[in-house]
C-alpha positions as CSV (number, residue, x, y, z in Angstrom):
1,X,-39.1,-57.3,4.7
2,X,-38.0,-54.1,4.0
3,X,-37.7,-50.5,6.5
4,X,-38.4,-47.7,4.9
5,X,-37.1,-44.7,7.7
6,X,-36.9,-41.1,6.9
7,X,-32.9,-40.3,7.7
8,X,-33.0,-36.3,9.0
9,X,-29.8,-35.3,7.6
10,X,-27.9,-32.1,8.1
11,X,-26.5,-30.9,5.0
12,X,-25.2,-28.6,2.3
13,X,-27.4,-29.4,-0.1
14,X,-29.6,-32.2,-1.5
15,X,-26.5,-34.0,-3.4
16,X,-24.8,-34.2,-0.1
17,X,-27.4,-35.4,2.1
18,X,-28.1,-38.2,-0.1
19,X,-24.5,-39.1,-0.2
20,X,-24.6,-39.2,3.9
21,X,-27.5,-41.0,4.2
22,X,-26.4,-43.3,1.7
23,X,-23.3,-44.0,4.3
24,X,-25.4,-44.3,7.0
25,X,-27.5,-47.2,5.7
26,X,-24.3,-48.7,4.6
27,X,-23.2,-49.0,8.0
28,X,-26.2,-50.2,9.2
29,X,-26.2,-53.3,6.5
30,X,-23.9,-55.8,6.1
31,X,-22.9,-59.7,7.3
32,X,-22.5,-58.5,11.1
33,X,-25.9,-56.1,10.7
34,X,-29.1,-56.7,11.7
35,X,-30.0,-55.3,7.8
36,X,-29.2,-57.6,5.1
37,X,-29.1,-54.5,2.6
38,X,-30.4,-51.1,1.8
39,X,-29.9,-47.6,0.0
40,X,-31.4,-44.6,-1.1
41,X,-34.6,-44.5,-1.9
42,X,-34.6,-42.9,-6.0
43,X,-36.1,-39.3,-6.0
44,X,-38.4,-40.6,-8.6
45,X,-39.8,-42.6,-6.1
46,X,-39.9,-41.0,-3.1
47,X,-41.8,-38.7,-1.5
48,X,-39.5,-37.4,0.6
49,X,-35.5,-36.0,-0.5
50,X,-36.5,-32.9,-0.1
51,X,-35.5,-30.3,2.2
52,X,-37.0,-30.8,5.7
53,X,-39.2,-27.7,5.5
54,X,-40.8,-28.7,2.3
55,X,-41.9,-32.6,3.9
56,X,-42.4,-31.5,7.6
57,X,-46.0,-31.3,7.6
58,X,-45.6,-35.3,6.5
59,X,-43.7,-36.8,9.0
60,X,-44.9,-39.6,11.5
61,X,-45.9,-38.7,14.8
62,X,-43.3,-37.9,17.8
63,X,-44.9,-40.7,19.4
64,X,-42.4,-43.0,20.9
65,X,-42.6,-42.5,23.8
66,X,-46.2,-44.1,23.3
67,X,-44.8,-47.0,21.6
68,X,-42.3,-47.6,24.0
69,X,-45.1,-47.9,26.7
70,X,-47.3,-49.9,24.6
71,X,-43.9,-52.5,24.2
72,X,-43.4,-52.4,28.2
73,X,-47.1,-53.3,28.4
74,X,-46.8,-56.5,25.7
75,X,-43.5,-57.4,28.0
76,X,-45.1,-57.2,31.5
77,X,-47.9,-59.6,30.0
78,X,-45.5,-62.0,28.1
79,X,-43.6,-62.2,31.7
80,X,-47.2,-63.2,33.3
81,X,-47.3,-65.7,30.4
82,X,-43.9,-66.5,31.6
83,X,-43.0,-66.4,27.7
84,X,-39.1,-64.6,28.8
85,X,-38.5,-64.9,25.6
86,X,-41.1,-62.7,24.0
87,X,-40.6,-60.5,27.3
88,X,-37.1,-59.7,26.9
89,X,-38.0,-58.6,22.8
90,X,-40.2,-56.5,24.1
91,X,-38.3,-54.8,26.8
92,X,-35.6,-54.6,24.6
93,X,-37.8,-53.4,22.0
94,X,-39.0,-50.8,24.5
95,X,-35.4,-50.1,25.4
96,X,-34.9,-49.2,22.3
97,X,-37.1,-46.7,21.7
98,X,-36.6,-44.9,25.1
99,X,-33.1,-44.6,24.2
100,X,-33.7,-43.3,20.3
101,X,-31.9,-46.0,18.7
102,X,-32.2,-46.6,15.2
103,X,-35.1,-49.2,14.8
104,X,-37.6,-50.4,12.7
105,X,-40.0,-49.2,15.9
106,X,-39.6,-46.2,14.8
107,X,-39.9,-44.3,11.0
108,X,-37.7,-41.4,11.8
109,X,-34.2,-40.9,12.7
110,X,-31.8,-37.8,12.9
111,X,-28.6,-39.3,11.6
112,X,-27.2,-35.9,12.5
113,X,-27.8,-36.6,16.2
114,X,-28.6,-39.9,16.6
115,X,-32.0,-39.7,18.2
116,X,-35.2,-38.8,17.3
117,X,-35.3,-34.8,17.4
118,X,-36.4,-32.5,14.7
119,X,-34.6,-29.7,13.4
120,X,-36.4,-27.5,10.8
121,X,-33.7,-25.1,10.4
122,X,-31.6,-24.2,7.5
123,X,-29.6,-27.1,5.7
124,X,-31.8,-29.7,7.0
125,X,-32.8,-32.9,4.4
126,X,-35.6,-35.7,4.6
127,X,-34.4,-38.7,3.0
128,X,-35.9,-41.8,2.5
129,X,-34.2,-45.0,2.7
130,X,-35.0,-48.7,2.0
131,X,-33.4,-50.9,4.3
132,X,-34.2,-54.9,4.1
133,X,-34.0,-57.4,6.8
């Protein structure tokens, strides 16, 4: 399956936030990673690697914390089920979120901070990535 996030990246130009993001998925792939492999996203492509202000109007909802109650929800019932297993992917899924990991819960991350915020000031990049797993 592939993940196709928008990596926030804070940068001095488009060259340069591509080359960030493009380190950031590499440490997210690999034999020890949860993501078999991923990249960039080519401009042709995409949407997105543009500066933030230009895409902003596009991005997906700040609606985690949402999610993250909806995944609580799916736990509490799996735990009436007594399914633990499924429980504990959704609590952890749910962890996930209120913490602002990277996951595929969520189509946005700030690579800059490591959490979810937005930052629409100068030197700011959306960049698409394509992550499989």
């Amino acid at each position: 399956m592939h993940f196709h996030p928008i990596l926030l990246v804070l940068a001095d130009d488009l060259e340069d936030a591509k080359a960030i993001a493009q380190d950031f998925c590499d440490c997210e792939c690999g034999e020890h990673s949860y993501f078999d492999y991923g990249g960039i996203v080519p401009d042709e492509e995409s949407e997105w690697n543009k500066p933030l202000n230009e895409v902003k109007d596009r991005l997906p909802p700040e609606n985690y914390l949402e999610e993250a109650a909806l995944m609580l929800a799916k736990a509490n019932a799996e735990l009436e089920r007594k399914d633990h297993v499924m429980a504990g992917y959704y609590f952890r899924k749910a962890g996930e979120l209120y913490s602002q990991c990277f996951s595929t819960e969520y189509p946005l991350y700030n690579i800059e901070y490591y959490d979810y915020s937005r930052d629409y000031g100068e030197g700011w990049y959306a960049i698409e990535a394509d992550l499989h797993f």
